[in-house]
Predicted model as a PDB file, atoms N, CA, C, CB and O in Angstrom, pLDDT in the B-factor column:
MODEL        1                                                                  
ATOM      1  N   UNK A   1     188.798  -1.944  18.359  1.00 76.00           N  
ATOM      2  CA  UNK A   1     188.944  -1.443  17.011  1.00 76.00           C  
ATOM      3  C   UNK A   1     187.862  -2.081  16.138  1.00 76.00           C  
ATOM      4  CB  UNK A   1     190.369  -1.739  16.454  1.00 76.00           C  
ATOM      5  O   UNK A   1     187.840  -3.235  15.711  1.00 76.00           O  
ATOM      6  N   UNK A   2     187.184  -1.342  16.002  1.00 89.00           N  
ATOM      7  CA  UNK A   2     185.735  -1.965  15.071  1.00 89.00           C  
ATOM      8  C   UNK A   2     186.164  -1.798  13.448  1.00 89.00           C  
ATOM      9  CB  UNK A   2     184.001  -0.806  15.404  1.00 89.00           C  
ATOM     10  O   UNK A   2     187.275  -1.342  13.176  1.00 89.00           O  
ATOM     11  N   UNK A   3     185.433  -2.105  12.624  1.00 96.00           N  
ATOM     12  CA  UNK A   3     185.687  -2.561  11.116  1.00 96.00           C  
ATOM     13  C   UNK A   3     184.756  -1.802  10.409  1.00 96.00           C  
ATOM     14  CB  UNK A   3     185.482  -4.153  10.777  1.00 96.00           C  
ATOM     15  O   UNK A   3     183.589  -1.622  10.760  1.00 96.00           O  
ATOM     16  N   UNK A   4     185.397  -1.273   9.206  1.00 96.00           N  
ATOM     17  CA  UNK A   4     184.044  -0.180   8.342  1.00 96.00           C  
ATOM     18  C   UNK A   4     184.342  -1.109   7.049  1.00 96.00           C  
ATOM     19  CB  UNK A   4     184.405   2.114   8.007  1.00 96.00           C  
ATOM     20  O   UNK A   4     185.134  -2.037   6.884  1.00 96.00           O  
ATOM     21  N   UNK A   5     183.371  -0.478   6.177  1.00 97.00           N  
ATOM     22  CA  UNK A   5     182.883  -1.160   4.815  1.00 97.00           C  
ATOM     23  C   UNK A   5     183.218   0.260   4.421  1.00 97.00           C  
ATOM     24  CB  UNK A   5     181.142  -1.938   4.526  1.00 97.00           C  
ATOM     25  O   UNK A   5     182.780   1.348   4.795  1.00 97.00           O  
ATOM     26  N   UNK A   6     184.522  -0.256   3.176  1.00 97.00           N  
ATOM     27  CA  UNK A   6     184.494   0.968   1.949  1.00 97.00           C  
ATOM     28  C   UNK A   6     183.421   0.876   1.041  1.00 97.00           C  
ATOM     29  CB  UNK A   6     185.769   0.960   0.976  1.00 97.00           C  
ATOM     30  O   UNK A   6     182.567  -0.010   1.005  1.00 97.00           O  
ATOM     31  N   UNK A   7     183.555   2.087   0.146  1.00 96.00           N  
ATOM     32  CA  UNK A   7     182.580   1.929  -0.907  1.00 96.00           C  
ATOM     33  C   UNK A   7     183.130   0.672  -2.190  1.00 96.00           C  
ATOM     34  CB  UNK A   7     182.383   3.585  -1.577  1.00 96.00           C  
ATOM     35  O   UNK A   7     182.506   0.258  -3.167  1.00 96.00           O  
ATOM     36  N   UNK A   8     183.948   0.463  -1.902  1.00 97.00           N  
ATOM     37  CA  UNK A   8     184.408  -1.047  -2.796  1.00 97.00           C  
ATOM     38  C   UNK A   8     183.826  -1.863  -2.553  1.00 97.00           C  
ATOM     39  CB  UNK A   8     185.624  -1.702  -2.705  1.00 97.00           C  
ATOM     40  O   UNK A   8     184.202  -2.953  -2.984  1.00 97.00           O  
ATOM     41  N   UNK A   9     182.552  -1.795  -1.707  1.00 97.00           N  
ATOM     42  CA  UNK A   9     181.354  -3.179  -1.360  1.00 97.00           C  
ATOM     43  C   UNK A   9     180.561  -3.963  -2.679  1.00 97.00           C  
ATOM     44  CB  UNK A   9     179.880  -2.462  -0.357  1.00 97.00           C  
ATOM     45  O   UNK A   9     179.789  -3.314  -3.384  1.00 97.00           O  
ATOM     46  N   UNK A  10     180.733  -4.903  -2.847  1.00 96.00           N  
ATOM     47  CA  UNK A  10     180.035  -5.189  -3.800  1.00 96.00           C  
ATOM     48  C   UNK A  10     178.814  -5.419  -3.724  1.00 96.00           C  
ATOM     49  CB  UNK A  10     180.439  -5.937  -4.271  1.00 96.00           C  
ATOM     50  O   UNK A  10     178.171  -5.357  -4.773  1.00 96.00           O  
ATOM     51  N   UNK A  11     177.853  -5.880  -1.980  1.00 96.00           N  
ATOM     52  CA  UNK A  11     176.905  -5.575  -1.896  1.00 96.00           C  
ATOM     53  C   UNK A  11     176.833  -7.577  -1.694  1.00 96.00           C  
ATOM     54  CB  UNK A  11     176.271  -4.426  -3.076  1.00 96.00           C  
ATOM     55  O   UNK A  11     175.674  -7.989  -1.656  1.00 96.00           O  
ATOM     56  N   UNK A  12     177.755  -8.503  -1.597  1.00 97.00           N  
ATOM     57  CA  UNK A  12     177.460  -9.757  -2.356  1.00 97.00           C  
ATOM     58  C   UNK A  12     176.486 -10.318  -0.694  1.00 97.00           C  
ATOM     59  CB  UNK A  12     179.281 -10.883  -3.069  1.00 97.00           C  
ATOM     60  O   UNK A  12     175.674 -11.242  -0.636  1.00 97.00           O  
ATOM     61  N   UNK A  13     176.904  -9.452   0.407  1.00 96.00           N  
ATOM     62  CA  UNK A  13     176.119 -10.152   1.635  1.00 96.00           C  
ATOM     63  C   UNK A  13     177.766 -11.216   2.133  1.00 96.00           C  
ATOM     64  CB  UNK A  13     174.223 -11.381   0.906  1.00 96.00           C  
ATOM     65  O   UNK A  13     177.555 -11.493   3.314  1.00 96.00           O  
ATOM     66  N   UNK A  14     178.665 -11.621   1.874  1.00 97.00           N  
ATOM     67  CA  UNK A  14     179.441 -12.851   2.797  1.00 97.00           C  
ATOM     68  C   UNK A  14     179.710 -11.791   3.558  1.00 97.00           C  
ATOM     69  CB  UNK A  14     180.853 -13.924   2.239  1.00 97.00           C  
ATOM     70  O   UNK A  14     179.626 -12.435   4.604  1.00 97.00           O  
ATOM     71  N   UNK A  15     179.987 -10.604   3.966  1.00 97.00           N  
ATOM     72  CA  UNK A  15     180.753 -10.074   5.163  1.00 97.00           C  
ATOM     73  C   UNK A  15     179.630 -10.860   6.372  1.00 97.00           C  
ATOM     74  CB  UNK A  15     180.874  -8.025   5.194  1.00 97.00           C  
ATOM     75  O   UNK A  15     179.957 -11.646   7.261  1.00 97.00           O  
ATOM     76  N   UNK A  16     178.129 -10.304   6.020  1.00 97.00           N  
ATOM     77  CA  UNK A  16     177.243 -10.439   6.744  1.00 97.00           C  
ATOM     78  C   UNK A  16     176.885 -11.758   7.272  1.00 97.00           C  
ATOM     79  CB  UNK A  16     176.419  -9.924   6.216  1.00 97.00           C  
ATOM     80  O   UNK A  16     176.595 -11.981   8.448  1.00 97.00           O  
ATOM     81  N   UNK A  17     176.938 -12.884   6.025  1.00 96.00           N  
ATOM     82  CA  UNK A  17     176.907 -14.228   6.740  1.00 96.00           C  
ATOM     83  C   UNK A  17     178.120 -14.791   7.659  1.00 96.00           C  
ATOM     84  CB  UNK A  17     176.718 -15.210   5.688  1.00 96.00           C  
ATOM     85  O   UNK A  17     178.042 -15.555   8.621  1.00 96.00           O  
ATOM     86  N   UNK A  18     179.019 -14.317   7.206  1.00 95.00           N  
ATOM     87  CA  UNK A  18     180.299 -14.060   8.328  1.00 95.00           C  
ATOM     88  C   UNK A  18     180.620 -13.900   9.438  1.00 95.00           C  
ATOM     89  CB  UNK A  18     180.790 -13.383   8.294  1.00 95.00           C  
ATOM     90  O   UNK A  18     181.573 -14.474   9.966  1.00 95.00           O  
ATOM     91  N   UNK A  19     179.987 -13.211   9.900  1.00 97.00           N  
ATOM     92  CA  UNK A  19     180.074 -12.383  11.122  1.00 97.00           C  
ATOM     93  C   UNK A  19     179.772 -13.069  12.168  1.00 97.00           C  
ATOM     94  CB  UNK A  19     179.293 -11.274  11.140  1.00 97.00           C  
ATOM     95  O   UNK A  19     178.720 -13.622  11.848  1.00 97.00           O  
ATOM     96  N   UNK A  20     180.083 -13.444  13.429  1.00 97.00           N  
ATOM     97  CA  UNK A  20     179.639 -14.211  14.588  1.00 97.00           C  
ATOM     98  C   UNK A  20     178.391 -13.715  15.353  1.00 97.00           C  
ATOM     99  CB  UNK A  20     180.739 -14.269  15.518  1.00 97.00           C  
ATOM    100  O   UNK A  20     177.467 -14.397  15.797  1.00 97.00           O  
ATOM    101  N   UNK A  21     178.599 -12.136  15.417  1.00 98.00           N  
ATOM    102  CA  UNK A  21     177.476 -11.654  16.484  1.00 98.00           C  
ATOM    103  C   UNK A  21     176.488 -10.606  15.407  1.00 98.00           C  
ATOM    104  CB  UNK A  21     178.326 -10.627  18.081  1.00 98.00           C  
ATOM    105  O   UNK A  21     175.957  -9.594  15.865  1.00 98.00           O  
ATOM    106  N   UNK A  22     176.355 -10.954  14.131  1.00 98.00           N  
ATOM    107  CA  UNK A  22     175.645 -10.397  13.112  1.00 98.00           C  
ATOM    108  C   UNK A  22     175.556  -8.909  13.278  1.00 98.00           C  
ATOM    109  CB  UNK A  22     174.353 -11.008  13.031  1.00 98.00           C  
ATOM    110  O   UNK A  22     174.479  -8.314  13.323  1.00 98.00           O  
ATOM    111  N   UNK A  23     177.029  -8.182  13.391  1.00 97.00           N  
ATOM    112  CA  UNK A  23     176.995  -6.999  13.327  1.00 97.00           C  
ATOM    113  C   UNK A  23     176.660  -6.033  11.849  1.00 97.00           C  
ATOM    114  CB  UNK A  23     178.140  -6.833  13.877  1.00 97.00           C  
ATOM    115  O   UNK A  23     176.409  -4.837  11.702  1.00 97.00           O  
ATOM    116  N   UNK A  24     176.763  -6.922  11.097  1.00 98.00           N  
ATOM    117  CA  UNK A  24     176.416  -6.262  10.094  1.00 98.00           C  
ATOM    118  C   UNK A  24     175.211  -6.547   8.963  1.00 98.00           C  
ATOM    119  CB  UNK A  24     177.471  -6.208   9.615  1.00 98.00           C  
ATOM    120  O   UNK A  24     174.776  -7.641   8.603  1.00 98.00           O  
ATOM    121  N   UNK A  25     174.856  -5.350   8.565  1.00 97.00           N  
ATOM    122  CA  UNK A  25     173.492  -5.143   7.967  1.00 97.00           C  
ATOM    123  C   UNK A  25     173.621  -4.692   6.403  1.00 97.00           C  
ATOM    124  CB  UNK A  25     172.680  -3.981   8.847  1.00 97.00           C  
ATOM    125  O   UNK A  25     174.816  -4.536   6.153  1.00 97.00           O  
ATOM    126  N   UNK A  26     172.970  -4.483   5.497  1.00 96.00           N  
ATOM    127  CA  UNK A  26     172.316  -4.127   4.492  1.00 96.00           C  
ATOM    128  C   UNK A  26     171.931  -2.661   4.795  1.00 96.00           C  
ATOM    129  CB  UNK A  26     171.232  -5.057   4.235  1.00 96.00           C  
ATOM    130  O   UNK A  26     170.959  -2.396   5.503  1.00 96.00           O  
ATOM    131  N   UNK A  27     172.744  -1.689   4.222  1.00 95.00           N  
ATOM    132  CA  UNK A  27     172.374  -0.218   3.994  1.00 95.00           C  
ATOM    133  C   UNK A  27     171.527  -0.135   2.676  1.00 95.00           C  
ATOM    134  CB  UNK A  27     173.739   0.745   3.869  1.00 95.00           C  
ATOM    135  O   UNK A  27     170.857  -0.920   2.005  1.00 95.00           O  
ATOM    136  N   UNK A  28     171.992   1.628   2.610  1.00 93.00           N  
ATOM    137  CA  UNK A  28     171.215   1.938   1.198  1.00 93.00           C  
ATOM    138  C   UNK A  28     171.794   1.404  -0.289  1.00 93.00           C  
ATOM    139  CB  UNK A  28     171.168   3.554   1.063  1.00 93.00           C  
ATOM    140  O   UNK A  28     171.370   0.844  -1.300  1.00 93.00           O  
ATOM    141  N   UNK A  29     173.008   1.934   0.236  1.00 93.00           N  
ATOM    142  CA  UNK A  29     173.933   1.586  -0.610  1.00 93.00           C  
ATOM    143  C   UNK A  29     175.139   0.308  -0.658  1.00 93.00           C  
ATOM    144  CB  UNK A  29     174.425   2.648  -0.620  1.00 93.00           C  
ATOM    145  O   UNK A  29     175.489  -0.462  -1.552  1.00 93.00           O  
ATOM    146  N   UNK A  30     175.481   0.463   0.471  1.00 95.00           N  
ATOM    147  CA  UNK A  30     176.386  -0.763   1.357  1.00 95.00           C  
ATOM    148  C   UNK A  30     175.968  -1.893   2.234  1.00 95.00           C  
ATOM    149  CB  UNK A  30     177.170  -0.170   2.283  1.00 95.00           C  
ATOM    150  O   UNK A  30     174.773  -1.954   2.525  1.00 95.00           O  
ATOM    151  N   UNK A  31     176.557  -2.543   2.565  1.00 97.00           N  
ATOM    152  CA  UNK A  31     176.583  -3.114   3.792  1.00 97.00           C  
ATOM    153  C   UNK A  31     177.081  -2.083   4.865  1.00 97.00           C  
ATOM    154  CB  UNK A  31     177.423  -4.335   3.727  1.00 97.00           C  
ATOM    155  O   UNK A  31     177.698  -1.097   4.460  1.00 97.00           O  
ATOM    156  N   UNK A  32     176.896  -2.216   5.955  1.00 97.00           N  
ATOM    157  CA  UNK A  32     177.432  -1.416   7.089  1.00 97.00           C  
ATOM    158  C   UNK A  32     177.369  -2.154   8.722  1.00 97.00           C  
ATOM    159  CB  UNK A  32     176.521  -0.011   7.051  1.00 97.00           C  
ATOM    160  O   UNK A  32     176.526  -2.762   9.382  1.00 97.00           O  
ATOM    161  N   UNK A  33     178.745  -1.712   8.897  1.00 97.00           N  
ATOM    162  CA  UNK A  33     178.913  -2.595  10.581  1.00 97.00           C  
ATOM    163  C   UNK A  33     178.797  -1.813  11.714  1.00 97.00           C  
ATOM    164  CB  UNK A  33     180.422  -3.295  10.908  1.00 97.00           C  
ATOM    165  O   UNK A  33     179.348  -0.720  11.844  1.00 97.00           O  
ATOM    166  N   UNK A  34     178.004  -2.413  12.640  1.00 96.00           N  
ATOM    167  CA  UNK A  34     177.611  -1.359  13.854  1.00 96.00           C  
ATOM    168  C   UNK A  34     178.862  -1.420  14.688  1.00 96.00           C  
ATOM    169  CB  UNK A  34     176.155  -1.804  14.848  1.00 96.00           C  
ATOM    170  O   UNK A  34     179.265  -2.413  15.294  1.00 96.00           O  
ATOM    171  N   UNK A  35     179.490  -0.097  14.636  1.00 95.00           N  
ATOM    172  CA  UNK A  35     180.970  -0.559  15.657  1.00 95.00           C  
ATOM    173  C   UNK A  35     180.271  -0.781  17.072  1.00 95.00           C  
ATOM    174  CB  UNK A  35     182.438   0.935  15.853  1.00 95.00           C  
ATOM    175  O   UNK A  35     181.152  -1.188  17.829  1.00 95.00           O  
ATOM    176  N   UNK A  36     179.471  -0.718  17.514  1.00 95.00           N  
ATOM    177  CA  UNK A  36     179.240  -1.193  19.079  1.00 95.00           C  
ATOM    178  C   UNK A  36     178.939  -2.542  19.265  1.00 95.00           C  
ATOM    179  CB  UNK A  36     178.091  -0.484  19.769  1.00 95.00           C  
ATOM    180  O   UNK A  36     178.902  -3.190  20.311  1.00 95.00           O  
ATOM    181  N   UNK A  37     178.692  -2.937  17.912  1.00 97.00           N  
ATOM    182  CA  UNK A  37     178.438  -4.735  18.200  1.00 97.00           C  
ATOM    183  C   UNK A  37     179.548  -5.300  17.527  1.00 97.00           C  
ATOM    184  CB  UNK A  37     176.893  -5.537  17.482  1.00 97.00           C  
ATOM    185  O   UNK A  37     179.621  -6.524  17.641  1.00 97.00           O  
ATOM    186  N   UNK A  38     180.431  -4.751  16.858  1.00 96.00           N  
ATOM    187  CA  UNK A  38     181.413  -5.590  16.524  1.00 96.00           C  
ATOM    188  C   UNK A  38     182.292  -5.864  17.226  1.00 96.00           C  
ATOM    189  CB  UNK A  38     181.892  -5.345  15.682  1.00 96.00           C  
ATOM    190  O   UNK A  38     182.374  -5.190  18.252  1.00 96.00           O  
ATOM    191  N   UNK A  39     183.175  -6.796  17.033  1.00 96.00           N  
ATOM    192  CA  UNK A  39     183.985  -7.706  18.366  1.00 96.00           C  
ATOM    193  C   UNK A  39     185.385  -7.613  17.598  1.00 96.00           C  
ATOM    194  CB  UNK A  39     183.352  -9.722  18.754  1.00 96.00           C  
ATOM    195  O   UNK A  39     186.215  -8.516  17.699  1.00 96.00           O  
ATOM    196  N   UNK A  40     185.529  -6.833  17.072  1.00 95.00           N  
ATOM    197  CA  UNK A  40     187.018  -6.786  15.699  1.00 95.00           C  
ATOM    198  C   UNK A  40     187.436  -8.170  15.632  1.00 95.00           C  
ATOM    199  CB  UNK A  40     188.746  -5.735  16.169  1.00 95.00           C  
ATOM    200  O   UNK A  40     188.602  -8.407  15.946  1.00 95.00           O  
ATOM    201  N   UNK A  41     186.604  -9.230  15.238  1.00 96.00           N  
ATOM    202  CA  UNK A  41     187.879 -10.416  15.145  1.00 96.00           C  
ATOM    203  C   UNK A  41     187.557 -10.425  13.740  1.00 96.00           C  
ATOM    204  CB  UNK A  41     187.807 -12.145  16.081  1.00 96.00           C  
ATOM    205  O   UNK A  41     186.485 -11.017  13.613  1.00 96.00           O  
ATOM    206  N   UNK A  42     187.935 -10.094  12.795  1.00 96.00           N  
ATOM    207  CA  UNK A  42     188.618  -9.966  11.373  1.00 96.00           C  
ATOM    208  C   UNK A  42     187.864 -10.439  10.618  1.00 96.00           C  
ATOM    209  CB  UNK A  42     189.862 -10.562  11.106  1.00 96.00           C  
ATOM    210  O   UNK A  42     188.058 -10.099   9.451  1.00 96.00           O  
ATOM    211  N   UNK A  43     186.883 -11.247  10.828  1.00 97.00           N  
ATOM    212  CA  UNK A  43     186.361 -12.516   9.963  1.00 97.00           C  
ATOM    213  C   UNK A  43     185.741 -11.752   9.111  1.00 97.00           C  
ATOM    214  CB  UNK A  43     185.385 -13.703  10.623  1.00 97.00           C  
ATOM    215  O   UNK A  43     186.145 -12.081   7.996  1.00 97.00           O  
ATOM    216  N   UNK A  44     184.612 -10.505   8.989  1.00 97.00           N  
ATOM    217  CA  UNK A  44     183.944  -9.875   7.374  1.00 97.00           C  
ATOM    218  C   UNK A  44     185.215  -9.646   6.492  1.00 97.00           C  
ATOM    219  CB  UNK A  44     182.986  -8.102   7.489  1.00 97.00           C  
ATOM    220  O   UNK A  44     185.273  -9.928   5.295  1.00 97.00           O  
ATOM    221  N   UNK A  45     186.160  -9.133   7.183  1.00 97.00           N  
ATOM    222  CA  UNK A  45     187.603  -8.284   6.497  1.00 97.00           C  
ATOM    223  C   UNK A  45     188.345  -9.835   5.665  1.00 97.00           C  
ATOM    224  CB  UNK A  45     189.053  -7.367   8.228  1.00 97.00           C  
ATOM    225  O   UNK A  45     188.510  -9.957   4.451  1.00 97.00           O  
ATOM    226  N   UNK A  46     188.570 -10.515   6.364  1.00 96.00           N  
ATOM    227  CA  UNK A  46     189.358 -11.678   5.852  1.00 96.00           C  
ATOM    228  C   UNK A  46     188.424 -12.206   4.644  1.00 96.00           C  
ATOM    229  CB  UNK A  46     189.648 -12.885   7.090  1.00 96.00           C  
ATOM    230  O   UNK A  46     188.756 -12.407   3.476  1.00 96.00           O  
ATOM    231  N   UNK A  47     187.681 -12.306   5.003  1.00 94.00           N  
ATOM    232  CA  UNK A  47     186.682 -13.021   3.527  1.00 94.00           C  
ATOM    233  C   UNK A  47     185.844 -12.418   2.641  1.00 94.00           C  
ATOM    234  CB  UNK A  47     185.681 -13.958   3.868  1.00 94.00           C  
ATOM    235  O   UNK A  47     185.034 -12.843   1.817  1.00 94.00           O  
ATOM    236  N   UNK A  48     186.307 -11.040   3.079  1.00 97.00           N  
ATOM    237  CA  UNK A  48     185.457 -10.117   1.557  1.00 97.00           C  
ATOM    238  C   UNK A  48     186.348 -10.314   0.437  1.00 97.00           C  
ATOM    239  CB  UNK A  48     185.269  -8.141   1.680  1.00 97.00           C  
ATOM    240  O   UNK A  48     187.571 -10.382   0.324  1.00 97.00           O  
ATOM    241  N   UNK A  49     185.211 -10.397  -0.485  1.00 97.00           N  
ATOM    242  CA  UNK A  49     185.748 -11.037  -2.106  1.00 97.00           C  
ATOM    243  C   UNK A  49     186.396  -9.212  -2.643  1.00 97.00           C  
ATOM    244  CB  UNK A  49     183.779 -11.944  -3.550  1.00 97.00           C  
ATOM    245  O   UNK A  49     187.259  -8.915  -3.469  1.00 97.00           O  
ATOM    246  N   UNK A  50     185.702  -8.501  -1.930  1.00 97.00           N  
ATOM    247  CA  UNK A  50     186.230  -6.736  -2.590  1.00 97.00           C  
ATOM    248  C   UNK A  50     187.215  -6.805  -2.036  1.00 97.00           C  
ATOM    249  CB  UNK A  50     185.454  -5.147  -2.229  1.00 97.00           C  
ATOM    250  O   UNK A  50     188.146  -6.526  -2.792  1.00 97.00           O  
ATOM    251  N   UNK A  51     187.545  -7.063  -0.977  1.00 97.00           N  
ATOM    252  CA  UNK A  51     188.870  -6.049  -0.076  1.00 97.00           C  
ATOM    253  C   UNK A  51     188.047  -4.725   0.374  1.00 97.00           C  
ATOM    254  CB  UNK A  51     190.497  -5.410  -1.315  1.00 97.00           C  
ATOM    255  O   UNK A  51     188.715  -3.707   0.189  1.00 97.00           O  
ATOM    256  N   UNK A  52     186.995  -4.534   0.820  1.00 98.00           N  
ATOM    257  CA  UNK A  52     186.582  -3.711   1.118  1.00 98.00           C  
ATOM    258  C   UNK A  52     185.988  -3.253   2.576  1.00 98.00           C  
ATOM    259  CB  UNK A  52     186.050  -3.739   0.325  1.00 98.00           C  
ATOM    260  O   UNK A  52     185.206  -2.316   2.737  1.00 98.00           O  
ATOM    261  N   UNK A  53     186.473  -4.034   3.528  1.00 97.00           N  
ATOM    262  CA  UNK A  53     186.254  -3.955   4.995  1.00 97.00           C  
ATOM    263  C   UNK A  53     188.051  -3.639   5.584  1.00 97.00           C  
ATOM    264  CB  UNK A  53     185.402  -5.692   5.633  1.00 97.00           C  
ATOM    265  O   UNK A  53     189.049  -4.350   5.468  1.00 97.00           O  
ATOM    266  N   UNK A  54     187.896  -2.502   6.114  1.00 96.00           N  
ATOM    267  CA  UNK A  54     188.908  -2.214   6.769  1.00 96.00           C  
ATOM    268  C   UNK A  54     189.397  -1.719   8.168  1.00 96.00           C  
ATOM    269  CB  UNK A  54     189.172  -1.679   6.175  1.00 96.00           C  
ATOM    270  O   UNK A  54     189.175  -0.523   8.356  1.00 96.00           O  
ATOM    271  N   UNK A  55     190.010  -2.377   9.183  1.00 94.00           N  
ATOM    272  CA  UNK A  55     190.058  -2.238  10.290  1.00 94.00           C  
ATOM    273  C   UNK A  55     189.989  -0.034  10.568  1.00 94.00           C  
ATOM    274  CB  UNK A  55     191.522  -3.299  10.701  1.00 94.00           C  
ATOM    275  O   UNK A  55     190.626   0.775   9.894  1.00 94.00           O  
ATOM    276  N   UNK A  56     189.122   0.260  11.609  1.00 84.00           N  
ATOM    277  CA  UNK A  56     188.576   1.646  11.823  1.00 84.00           C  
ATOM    278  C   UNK A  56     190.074   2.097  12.782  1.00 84.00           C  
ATOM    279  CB  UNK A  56     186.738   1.698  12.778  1.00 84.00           C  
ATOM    280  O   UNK A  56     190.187   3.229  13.254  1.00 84.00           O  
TER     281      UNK A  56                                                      
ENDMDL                                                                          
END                                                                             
């Protein structure tokens, strides 16, 4: 079960320093998580300041 970024992103980057296997990147607009590299262990979701990462 991989993890998406709503549009409630604030853009602040902690999902990204977060992340163990740096699945996630800097979009146009968002951040965004590659579900093939993510490992679902919770950690962008648990420590976004939005509430804006939600299990897919």
């Amino acid at each position: 079960m991989a993890y998406t970024i709503t549009d409630a992103c604030l853009q602040c980057g902690a999902c990204a320093e977060d992340c163990p296997v740096k699945a996630i990147s800097e979009g146009d607009t968002q951040y965004v998580i590659d579900a093939d590299a993510c490992i679902s262990c919770g950690a962008c979701s648990d420590n976004c300041p939005a509430g804006a990462i939600e299990a897919d």
